[in-house]
N, C-alpha and C positions, 0 to 999 in steps of 0.2 A: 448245842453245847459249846462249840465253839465260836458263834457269838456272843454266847454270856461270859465265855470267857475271856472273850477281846475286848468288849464291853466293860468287864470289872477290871482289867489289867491294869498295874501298876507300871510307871515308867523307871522302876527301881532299876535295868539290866543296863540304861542311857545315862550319857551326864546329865547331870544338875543343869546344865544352860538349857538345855532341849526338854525338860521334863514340863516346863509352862507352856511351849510353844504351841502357837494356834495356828492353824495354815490359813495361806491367805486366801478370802472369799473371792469365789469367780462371780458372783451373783449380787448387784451393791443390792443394798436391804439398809432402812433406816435402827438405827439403835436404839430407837424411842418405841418401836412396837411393841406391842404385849406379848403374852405369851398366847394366849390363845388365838390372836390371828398370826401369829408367826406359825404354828400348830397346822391352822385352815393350810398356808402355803405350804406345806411342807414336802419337798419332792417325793416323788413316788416313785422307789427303788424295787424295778424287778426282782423276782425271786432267784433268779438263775444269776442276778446280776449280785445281791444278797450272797449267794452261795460261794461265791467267785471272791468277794471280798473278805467271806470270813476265810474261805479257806488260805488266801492270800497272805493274812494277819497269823494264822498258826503259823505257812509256813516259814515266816518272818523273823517270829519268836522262839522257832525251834532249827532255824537256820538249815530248812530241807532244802538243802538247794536242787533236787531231783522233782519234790513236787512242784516248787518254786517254778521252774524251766516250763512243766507242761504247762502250768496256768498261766503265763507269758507267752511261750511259743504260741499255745493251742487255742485255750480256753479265752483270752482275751481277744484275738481276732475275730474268734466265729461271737462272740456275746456283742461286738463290732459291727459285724456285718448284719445281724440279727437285730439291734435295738439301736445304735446310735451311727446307722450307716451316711446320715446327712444333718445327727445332730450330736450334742456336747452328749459327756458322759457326766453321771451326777455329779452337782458341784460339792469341793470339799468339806461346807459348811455340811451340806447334808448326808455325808459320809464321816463326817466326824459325830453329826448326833445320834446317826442309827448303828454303824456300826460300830468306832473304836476312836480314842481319843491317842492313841500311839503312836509321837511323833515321828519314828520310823518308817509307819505303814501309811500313814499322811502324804509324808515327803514324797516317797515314790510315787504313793496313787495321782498324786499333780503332776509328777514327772510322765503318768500314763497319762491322765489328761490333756495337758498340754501336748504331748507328742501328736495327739488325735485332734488336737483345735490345729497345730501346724501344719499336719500334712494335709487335712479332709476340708475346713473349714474357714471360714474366714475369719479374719488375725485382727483385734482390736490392739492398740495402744495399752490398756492395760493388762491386758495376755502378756504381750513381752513383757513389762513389768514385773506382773506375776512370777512367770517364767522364768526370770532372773533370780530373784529373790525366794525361788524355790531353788534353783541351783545351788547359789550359795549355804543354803542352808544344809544342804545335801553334800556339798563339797567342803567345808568348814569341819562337817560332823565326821568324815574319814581323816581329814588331814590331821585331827584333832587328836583321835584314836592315835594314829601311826605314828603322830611327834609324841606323845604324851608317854611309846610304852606301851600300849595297854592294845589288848586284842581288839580287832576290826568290828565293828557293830555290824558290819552292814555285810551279810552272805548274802550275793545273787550267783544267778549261772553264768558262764559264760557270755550268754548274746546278749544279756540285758544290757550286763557292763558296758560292752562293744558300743550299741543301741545309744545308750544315756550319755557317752561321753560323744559320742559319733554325734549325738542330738543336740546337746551342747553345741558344738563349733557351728555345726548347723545353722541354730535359733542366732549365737553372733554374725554368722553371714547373712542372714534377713535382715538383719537387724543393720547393720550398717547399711545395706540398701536404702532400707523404707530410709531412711535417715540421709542419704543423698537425693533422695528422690523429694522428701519434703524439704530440704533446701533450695533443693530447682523448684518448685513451687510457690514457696514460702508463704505455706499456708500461714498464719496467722496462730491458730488453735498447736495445729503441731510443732511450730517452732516454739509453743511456749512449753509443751508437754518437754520437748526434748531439750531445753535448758534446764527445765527443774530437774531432772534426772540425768544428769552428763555422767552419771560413772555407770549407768545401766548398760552393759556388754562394752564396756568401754578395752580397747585391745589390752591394754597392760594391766588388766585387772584378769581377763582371760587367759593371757600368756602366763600369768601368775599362781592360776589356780593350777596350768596343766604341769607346770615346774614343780609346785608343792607335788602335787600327787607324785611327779617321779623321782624329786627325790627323798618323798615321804616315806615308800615302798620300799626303797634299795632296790627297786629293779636293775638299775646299770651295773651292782655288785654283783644281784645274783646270775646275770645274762656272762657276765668276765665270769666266775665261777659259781657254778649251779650248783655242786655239789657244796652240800652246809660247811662253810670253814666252823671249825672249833671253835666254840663260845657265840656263834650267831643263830639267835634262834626269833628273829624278828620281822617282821616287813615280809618281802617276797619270799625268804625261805622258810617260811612257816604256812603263809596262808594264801590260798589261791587266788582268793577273791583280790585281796593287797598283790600277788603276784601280777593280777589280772591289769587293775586302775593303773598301775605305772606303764605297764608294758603298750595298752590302750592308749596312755596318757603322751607316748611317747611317738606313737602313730600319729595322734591329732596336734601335737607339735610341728611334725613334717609336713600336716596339711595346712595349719597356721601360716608358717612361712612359706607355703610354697603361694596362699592365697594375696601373702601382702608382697611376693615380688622376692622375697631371700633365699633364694636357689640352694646358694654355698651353704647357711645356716641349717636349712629344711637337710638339707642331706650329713649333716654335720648331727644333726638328733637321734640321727641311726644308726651314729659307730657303731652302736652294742646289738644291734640287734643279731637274731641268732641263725644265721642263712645258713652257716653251716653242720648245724645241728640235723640231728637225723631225723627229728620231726620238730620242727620251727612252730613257736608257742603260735604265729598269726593264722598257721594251717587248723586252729580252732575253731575259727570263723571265718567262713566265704568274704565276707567283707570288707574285713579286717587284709587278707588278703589280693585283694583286688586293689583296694584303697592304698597300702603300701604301693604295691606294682605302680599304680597309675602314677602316683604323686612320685616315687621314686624317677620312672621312665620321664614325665614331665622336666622333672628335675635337669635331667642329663640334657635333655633338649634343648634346654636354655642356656646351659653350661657350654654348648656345641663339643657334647659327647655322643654324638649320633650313633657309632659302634656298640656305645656301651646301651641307648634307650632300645637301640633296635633288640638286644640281645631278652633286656627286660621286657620288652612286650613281647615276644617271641613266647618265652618262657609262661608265661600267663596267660596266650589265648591259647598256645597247647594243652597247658592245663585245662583250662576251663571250659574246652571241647569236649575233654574226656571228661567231665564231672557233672554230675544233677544232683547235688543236696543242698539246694537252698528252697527254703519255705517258701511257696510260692502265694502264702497268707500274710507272710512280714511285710509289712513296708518298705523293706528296702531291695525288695525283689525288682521292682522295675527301674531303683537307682543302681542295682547290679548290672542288669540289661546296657541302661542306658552305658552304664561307664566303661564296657565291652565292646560295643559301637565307637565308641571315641577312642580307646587303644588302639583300634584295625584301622583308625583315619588317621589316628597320630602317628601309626606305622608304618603307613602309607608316603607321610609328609617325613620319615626317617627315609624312608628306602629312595624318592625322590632326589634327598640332599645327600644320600651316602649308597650308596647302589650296593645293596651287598645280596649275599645268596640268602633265603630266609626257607622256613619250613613247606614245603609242598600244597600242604592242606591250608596254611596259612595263603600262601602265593594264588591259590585258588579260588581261596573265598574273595582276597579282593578283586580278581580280574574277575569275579563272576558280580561284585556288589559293587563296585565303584571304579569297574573297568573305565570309562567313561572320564573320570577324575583322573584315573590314573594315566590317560594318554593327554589332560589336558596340562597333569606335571610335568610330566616330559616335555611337553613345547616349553613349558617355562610360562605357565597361565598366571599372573601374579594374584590374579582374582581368584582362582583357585584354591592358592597357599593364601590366602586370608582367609575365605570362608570354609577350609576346612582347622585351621587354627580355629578362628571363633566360636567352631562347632564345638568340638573338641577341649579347649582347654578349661581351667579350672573358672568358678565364675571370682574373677579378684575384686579384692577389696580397698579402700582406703582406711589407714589407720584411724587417721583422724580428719577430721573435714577441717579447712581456714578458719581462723577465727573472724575474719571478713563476713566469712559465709554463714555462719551462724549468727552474727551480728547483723544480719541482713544486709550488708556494704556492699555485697557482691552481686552484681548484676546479674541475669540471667543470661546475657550477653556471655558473660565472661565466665560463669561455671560451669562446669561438664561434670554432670552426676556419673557417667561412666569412664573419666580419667582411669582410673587403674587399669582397667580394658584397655583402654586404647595405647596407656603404655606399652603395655609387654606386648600388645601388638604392632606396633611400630620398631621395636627390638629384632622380634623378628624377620618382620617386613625388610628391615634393613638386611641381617645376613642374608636372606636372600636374594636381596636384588645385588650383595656383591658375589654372590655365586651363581648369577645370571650365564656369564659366558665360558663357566668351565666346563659345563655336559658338551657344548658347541666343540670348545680346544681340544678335549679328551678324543670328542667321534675322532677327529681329525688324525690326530698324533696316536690311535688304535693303527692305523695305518701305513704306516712307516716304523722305520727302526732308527732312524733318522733323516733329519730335515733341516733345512736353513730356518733364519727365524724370519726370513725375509718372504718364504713360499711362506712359511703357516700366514705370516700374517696376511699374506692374499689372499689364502683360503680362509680366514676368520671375519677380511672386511676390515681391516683396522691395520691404524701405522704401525711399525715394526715398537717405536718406545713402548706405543700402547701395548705389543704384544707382551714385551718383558715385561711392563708393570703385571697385566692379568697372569702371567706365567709364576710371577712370585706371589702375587695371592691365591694361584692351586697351591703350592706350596705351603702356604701358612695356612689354609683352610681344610687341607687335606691331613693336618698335624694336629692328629687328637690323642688324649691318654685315653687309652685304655684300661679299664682294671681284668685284673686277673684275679685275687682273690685280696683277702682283708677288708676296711672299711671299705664303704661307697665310691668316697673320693678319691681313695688311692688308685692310682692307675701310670702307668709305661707310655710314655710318648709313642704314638706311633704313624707312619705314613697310611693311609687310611683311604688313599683312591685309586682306580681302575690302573693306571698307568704310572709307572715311573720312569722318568726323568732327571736328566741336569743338564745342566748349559754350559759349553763349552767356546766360548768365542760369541762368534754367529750362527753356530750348528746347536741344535737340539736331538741331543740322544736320548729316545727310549728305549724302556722296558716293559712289555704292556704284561699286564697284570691276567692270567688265563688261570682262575684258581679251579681244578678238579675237585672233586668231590673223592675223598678219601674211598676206595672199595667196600674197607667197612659198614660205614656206614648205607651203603646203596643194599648190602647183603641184610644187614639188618632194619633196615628197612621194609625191604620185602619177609622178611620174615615174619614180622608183627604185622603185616598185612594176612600173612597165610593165617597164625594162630587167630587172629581177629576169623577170619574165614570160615575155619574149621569151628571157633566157636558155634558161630551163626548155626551152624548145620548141625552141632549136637543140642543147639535148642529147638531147631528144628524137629529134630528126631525124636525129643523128649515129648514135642504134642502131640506128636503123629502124623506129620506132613512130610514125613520122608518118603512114605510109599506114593503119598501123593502124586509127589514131585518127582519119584521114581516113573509110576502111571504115564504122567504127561509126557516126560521123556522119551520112553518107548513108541508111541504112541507116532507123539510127530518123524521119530528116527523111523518110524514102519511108514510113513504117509512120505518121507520124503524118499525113502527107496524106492516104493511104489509109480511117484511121477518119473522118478530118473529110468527106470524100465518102461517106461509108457502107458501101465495099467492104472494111471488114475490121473485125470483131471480136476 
């Protein structure tokens, strides 16, 4: 029933621009064949795979966003693993003649398609194509709705949202690759594909579409007030899904600019977001979650807020210790994994350049995972702080490639497909090697309460000017803002290393810096360790291994009283 129904449906509920549209074939086919060997060829659609698409198509048209989620979360992975675990899924042509002609359920099922040629399979030239030109059509068709007025076509659940827009930036970060990489080449074939198509993912087409959605929604109103002002009954304070694309739209902004190098910009996209909300819209999705933290914390690192990144990643691997609900079916399970690995090393390379106290469990794991690393930061290993930078940071992009280089002018001598990498790591590279000899000055002046600047500099190795010039770059380098609360970038200047000082003449007086850990918190600490404990033990109790572990106990308490009197060897 529900294929005859999707089958006969009319496009009446769409606009007029979308009610012709055909989706683009993944499969070229000449337009000169007949029908009846077009017929012979005609893919052959699973039943299970049939069932999946019709029920996908009801829930589309009746906007279940509940059934909607399982056949996304669930039912699309395992039909994954089962039929198309090392090949395409049916191409559009052949989903548009057996099941439904519904530009809605079109659009997205390429947006599933494609998701599955990008991550499993190998990527032709006109996939991305494809790929793009099904974006837009997808994203044209909201921005449309939401300027125009008129209620959101398109209900999904939460994670697809996430997923589609998440998948977007994605497809543009391949996509400027292969496009660096066929310049350092210059193939011939590809450099001609990639002049006929110069606006395919092209950045300011992209930054454009993520702009429209935010401020197509009114997300940045309704995040300043949630609750409905009088007379606004549109955009995010009406509909979730519109709530969802801007608030989404506003995360993959922060990743945008953090991928092309705009630190200030990228963290300037998330005045509004809602941290101090008692449950924060990103705590929706694990992801979404992480993905902020990461690009956030990144952010601060380049900005040489290391107070403020250390604090961000702190906060998010404690979280993410205590948490297990992410589908370990979705694709983006093992880019979760992965992007949790690179918080603990990018926190590593914070606690290295700003030595501060950090979480217990966190302090743990790394002297148990990258103990090794970590004593090779302290000597000051420069090779080190690159290759866990490199690990670690975002993969960046170039906005746009020379026109030299596209023009083939450009030698191979002279391109570097990976320039944006190599910037922001040479950025870095730099402040560290000018905070080469402060952990040295610091051991030092730990040490005294005061000093001539004539002994430190004997004990440093270096002439006394030299001493003052390095003395005022701990000074500058140790002077970081701080936030405390409001936007990202607000923050309090603050003196931010081990030891204070000032210079007085030729004598240098300190102050060394011996911060305790507040009582409170050591008391409550242990405390959430006891309740943690005592848990343990009433689940214990609940299977029946109390008396167990009751048994054993006595047991050896009788075997050890026994050797201590000498009756048992």
């Amino acid at each position: 029933v529900l294929l005859a129904q999707g089958c006969g449906c009319a496009s009446a509920n769409y606009p007029a621009q979308f009610r012709h549209m055909a989706a683009s074939p993944h499969d070229s086919g000449d337009d000169g064949e007949s029908t009846g060997y077009v017929q012979e060829r005609r893919e052959n659609i699973p039943d299970a795979v049939d069932h999946f698409l019709g029920m996908l198509l009801d829930g589309l048209q009746t906007r279940n966003i509940s059934q909607i989620h399982t056949l996304y979360e669930d039912t699309f992975n395992k039909l994954t693993e089962k039929y198309y675990k090392t090949t395409r899924w049916p191409s559009s042509e052949a989903v548009k003649d057996q099941i439904s002609e519904n530009p809605l359920f079109l659009i997205l099922y390429q947006e599933l398609y494609y998701r599955h040629v990008f991550t499993r399979l190998q990527i032709s030239f006109h996939d991305r194509i494809s790929s793009w030109d099904n974006y837009c059509k997808l994203l044209d068709l909201i921005v449309d709705d939401l300027t125009g007025g008129e209620d959101s076509t398109v209900g999904l659940p939460p994670q697809w949202v996430w997923d589609l827009l998440d998948e977007f930036v994605y497809h543009y970060q391949t996509y400027c690759n292969f496009r660096s990489k066929a310049v350092k080449k210059q193939d011939s074939k590809e450099m001609q594909e990639l002049k006929e198509k110069p606006d395919v993912f092209s950045t300011s087409k992209v930054l454009g579409y993520l702009h429209q959605l935010v401020k197509a929604s009114q997300i940045e109103e309704y995040l300043k007030n949630p609750e409905k002002p009088e007379g606004e009954s549109r955009g995010a304070f009406k509909d979730e899904t519109t709530r969802l694309f801007g608030y989404f739209g506003q995360m993959q902004l922060l990743r945008m600019h953090s991928l092309l190098g705009d630190y200030h910009l990228a963290m300037q996209t998330i005045d509004c977001i809602d941290f101090t909300a008692e449950v924060p819209l990103f705590y929706k999705i694990p992801a979404c979650h992480v993905t902020l933290y990461y690009y956030m914390g990144f952010a601060y690192i380049m900005l040489r807020r290391y107070v403020d990144a250390i604090r961000v990643f702190s906060d998010i691997l404690v979280f993410l210790s205590k948490t297990t609900g992410v589908n370990s079916l979705s694709y983006q399970y093992e880019t979760m994994a992965k992007k949790q690995d690179q918080m603990y090393a990018l926190l590593l390379l914070c606690v290295s350049l700003c030595p501060r106290t950090i979480d217990e469990s966190l302090d743990r794991y790394i002297r148990d995972k990258h103990g090794d690393k970590q004593h090779r930061l302290q000597r000051g290993d420069e090779l080190c702080f690159e290759e866990l930078f490199s690990y670690a940071c975002p993969k960046f992009v170039s906005a746009a490639l020379p026109a030299e280089a596209m023009d083939g002018l450009s030698t191979l001598s002279t391109f570097n497909a990976n320039e944006a990498h190599q910037r922001q790591l040479n950025l870095f590279k730099k402040e560290v090697s000018e905070q080469q000899s402060l952990p040295r000055i610091g051991s030092y002046m730990k040490l005294y309460t005061a000093i001539t600047t004539s002994k430190l500099a004997q004990l440093c190795d270096m002439d006394e000017e030299g001493l003052r010039d390095q003395l005022m770059c701990v000074m500058h380098k140790t002077q970081q803002a701080v936030s405390t609360q409001g936007a990202p970038l607000a923050g309090e200047p603050q003196l931010c290393c081990e030891v204070e000082f000032y210079i007085d003449g030729d004598m240098v007086h300190i102050n060394a810096h011996r911060p305790d850990r507040p009582h409170s918190e050591v008391f409550l600490e242990q405390i959430l360790k006891f309740q943690d404990l005592l848990g343990r033990w009433e689940r214990l109790e609940e299977v029946g291994w109390i008396s167990i572990i009751a048994g054993v106990v006595a047991a050896v308490t009788a075997k050890t009283a026994a050797v201590a009197a000498g009756g048992w060897l």
